[in-house]
Residue frames as qw, qx, qy, qz and C-alpha x, y, z in Angstrom:
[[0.106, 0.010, -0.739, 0.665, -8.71, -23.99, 24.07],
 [0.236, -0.428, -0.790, -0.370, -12.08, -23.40, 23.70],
 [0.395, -0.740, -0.140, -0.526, -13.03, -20.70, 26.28],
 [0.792, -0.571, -0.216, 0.016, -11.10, -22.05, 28.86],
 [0.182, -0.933, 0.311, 0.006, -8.14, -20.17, 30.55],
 [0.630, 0.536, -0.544, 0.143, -5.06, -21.34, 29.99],
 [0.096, -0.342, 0.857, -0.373, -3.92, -22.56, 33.17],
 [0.726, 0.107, 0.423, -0.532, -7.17, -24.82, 33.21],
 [0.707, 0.559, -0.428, -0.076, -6.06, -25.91, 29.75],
 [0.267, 0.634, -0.701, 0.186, -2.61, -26.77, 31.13],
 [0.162, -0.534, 0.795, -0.238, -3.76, -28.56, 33.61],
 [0.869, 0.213, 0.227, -0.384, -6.16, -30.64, 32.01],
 [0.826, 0.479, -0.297, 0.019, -3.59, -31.57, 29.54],
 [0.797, -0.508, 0.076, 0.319, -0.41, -31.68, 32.36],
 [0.531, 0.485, -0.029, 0.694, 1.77, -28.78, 30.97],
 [0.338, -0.442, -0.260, 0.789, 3.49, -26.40, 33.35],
 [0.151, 0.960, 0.143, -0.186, 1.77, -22.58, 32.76],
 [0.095, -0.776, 0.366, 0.504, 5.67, -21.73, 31.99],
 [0.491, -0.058, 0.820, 0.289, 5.97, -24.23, 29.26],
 [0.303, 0.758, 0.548, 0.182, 2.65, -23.25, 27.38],
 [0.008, -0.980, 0.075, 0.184, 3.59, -19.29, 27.55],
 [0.360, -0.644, 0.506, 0.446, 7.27, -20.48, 26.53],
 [0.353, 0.379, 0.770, 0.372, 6.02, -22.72, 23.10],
 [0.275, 0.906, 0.320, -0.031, 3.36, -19.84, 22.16],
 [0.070, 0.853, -0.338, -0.391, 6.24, -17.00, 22.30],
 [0.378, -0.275, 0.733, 0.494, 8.46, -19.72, 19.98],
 [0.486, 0.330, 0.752, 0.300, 5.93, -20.18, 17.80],
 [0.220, 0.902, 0.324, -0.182, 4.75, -16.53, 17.39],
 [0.107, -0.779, 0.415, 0.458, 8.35, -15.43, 16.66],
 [0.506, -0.068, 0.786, 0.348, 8.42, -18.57, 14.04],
 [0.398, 0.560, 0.691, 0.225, 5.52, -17.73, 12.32],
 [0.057, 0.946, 0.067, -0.311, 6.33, -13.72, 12.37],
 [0.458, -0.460, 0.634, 0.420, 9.92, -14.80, 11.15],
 [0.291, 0.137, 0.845, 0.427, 8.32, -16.32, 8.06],
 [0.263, 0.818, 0.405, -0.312, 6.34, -13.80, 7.13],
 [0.582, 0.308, 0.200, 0.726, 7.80, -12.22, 4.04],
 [0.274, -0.433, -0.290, 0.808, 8.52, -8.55, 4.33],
 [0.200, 0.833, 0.488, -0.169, 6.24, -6.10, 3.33],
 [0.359, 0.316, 0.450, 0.754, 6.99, -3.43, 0.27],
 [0.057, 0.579, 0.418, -0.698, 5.72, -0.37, 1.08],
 [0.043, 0.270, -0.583, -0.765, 5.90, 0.71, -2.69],
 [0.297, 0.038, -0.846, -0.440, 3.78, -2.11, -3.70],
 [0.020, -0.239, -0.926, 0.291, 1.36, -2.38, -1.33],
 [0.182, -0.224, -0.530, -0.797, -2.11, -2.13, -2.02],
 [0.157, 0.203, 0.818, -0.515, -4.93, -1.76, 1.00],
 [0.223, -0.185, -0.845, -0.450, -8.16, -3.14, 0.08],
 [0.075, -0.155, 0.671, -0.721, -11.02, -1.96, 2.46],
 [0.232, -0.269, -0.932, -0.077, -13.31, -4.34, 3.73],
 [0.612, -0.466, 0.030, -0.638, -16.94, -3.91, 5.47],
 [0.194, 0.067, -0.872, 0.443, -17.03, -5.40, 8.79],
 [0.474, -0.624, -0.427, -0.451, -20.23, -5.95, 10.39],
 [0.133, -0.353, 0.551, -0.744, -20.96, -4.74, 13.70],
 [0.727, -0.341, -0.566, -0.187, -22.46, -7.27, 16.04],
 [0.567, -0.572, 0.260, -0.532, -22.97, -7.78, 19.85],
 [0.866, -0.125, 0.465, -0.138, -21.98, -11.47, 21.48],
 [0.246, -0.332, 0.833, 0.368, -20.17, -14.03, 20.11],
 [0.694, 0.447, 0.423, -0.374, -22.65, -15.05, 16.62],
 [0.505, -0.034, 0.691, 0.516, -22.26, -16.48, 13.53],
 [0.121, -0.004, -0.467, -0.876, -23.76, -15.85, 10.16],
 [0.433, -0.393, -0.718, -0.378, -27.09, -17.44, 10.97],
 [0.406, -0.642, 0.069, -0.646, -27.38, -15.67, 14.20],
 [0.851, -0.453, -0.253, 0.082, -27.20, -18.91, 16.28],
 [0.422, -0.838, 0.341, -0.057, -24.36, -18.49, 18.98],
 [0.984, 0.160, -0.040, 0.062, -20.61, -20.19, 18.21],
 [0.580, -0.717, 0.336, 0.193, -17.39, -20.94, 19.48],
 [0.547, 0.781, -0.271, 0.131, -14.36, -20.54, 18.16],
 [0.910, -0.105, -0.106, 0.388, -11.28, -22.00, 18.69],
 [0.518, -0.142, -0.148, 0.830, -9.13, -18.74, 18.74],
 [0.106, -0.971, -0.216, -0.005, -10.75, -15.24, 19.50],
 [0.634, -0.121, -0.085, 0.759, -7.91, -12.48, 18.36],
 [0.152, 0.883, 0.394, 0.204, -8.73, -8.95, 19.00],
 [0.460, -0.053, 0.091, 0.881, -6.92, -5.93, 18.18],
 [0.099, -0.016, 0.127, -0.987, -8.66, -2.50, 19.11],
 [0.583, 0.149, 0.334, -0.725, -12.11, -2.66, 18.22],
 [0.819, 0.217, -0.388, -0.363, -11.67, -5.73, 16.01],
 [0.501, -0.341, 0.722, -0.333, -12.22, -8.94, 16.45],
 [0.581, 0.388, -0.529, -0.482, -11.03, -11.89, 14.61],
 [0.688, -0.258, 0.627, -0.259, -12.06, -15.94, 15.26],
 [0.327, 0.514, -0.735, -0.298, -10.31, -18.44, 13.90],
 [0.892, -0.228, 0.177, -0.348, -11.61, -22.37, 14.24],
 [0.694, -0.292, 0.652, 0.085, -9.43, -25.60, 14.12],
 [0.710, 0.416, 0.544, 0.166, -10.32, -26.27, 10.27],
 [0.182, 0.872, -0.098, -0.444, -9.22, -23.03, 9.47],
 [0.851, 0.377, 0.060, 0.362, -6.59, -23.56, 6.38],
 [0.708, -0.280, 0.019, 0.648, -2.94, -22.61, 6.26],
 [0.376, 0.364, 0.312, 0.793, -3.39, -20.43, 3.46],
 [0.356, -0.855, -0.344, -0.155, -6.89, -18.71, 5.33],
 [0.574, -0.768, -0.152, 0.240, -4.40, -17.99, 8.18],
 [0.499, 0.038, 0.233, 0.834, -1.26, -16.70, 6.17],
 [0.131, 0.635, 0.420, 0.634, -3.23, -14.27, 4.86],
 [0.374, -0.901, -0.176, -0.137, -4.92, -12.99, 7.78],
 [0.680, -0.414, 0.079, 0.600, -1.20, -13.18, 9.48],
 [0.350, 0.229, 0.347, 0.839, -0.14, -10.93, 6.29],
 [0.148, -0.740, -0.500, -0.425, -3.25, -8.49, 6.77],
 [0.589, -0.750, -0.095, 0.284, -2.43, -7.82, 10.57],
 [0.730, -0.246, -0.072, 0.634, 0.63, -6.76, 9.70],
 [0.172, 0.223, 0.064, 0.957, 0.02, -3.59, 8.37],
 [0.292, -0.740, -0.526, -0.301, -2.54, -2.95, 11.39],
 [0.429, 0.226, -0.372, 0.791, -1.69, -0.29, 13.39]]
């Protein structure tokens, strides 16, 4: 959506606001569904440096937009169109043991 509110979305494209909010919750419960289930035994947490930044930058400082912006407490994670399936499984598998 590209920064742009979701009803503004919708109605550029000509989808009812209840239609788009009814597809997202199907698809979030599909793709949470297929998540395999998580071993506590066997799990292994890996911890990562995050830079801290201001604004919405990339690696080269310049300013850039992202195609999804998901944040969860004080992170924040942006995902673009090209992302890969596997890129986003993962992260989908990572979240899940954020609390």
């Amino acid at each position: 959506m590209g920064g742009q509110t979701v009803s503004a979305w919708c109605k550029e494209h000509n989808i009812s606001t209840n239609s788009y909010y009814y597809w997202l919750r199907k698809v979030r419960e599909t793709a949470c569904e297929s998540l395999p289930t998580v071993e506590t035994e066997n799990n292994t947490i890996v911890p990562i440096e995050v830079p801290i930044h201001t604004g919405n930058l990339n690696q080269l400082g310049q300013e850039s937009s992202c195609d999804i912006t998901l944040r969860l407490g004080s992170v924040t994670l942006e995902l673009h169109n090209n992302a890969s399936a596997v890129l986003i499984e993962n992260i989908l598998r990572a979240l899940q043991n954020v609390r």
